[in-house]
Backbone as a printed PyTorch tensor [residue, N CA C, xyz], in Angstrom:
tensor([[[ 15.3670,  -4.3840, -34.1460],
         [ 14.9990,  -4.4300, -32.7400],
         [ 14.0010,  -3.3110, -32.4410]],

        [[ 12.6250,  -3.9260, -31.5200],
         [ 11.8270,  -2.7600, -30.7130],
         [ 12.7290,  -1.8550, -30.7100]],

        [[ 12.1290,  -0.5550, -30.7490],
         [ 13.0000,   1.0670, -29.9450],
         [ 11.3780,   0.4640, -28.2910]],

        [[ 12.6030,   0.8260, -27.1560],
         [ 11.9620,   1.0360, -26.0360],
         [ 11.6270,   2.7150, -25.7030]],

        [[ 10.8990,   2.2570, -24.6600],
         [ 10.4410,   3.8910, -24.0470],
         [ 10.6200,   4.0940, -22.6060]],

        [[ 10.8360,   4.7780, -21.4960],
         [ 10.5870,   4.8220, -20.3330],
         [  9.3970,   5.0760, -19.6710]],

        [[  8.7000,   4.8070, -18.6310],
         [  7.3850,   5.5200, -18.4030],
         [  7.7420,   5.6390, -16.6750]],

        [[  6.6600,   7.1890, -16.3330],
         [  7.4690,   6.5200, -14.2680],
         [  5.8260,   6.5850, -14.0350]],

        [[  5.8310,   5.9060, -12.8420],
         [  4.4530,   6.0150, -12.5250],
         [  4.4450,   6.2740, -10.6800]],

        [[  3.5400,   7.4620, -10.8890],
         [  3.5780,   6.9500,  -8.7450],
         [  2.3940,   6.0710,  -8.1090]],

        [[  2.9920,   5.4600,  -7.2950],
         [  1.9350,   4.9690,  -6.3790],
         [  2.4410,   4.8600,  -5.0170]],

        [[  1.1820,   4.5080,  -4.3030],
         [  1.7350,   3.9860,  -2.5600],
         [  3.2040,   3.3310,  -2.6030]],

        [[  3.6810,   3.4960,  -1.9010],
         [  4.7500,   2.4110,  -1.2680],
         [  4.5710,   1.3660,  -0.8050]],

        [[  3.6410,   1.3370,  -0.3810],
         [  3.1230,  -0.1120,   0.7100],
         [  2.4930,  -1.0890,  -0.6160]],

        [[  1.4770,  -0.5790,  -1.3570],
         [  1.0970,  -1.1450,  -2.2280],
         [  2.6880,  -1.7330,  -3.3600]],

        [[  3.6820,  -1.1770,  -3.9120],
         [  4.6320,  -1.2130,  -4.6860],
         [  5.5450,  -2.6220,  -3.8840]],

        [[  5.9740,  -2.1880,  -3.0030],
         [  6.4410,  -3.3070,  -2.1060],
         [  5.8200,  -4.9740,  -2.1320]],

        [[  4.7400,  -4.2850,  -1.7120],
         [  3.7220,  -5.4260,  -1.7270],
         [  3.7710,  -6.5090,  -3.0790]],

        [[  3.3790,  -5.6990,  -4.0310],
         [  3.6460,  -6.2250,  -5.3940],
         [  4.7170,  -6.5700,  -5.8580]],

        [[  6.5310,  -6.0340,  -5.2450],
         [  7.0390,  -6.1800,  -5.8700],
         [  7.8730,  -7.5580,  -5.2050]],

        [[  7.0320,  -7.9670,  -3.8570],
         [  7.2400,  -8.9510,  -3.0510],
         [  7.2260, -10.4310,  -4.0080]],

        [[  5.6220, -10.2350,  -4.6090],
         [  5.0080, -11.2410,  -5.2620],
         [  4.9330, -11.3420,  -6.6360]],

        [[  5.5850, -10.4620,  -7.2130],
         [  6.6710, -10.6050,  -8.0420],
         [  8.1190, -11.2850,  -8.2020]],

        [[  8.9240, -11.6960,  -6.9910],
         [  9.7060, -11.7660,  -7.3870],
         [  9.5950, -13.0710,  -6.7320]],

        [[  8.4920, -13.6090,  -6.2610],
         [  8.1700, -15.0760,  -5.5800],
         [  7.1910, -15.5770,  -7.4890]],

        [[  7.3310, -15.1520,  -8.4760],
         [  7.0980, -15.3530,  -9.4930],
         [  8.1420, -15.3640, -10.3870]],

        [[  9.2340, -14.7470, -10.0080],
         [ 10.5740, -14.6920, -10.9810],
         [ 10.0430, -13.4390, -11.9530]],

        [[  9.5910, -12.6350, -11.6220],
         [  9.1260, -11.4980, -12.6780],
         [  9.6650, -10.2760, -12.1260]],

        [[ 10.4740,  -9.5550, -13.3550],
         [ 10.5450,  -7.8400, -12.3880],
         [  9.8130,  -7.2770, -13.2640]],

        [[  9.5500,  -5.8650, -12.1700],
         [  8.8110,  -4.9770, -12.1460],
         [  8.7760,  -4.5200, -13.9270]],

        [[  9.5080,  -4.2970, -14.1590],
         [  9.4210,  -4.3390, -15.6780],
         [  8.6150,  -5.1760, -16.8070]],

        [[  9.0050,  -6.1330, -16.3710],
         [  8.3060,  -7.4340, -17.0660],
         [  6.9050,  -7.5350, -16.6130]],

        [[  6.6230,  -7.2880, -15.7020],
         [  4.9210,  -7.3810, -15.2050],
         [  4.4330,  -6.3230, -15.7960]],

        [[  4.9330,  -5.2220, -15.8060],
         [  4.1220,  -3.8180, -17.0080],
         [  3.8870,  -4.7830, -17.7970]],

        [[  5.2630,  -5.2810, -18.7160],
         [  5.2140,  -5.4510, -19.9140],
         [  3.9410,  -6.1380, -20.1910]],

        [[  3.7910,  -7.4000, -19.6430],
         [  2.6120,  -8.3680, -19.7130],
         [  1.3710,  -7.5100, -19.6850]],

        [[  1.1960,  -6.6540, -18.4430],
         [ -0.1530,  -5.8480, -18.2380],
         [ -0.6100,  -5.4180, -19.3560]],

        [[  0.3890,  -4.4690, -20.2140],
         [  0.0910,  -3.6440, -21.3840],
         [  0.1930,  -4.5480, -22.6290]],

        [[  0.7040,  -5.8420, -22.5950],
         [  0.3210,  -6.4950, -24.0630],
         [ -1.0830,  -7.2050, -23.5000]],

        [[ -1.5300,  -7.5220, -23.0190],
         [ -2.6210,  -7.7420, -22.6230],
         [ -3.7720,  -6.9470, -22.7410]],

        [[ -3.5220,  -5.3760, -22.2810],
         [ -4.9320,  -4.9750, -22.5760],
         [ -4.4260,  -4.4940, -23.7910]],

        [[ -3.3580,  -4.6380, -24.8200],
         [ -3.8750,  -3.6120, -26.0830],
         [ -4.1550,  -5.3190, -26.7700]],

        [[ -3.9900,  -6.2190, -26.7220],
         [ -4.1690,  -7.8320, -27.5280],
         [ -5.8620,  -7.5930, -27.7330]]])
């Protein structure tokens, strides 16, 4: 099995919300949308 890592990141609130609105009208958490972001730009 992967070894995982933690990462924190800050941003706005309004922006986080926002995203994590339309995220979950996608069935995706916040986790899982990193995940995608970052296999994406290292692919």
């Amino acid at each position: 099995m992967a070894k995982t890592t933690t990462i924190s990141v800050r941003m706005d609130a309004e922006l986080k919300n926002n995203a994590e609105s339309i995220l979950v009208s996608l069935g995706l958490t916040p986790s899982q949308a990193i995940n995608v972001f970052y296999k994406q730009i290292t692919f």
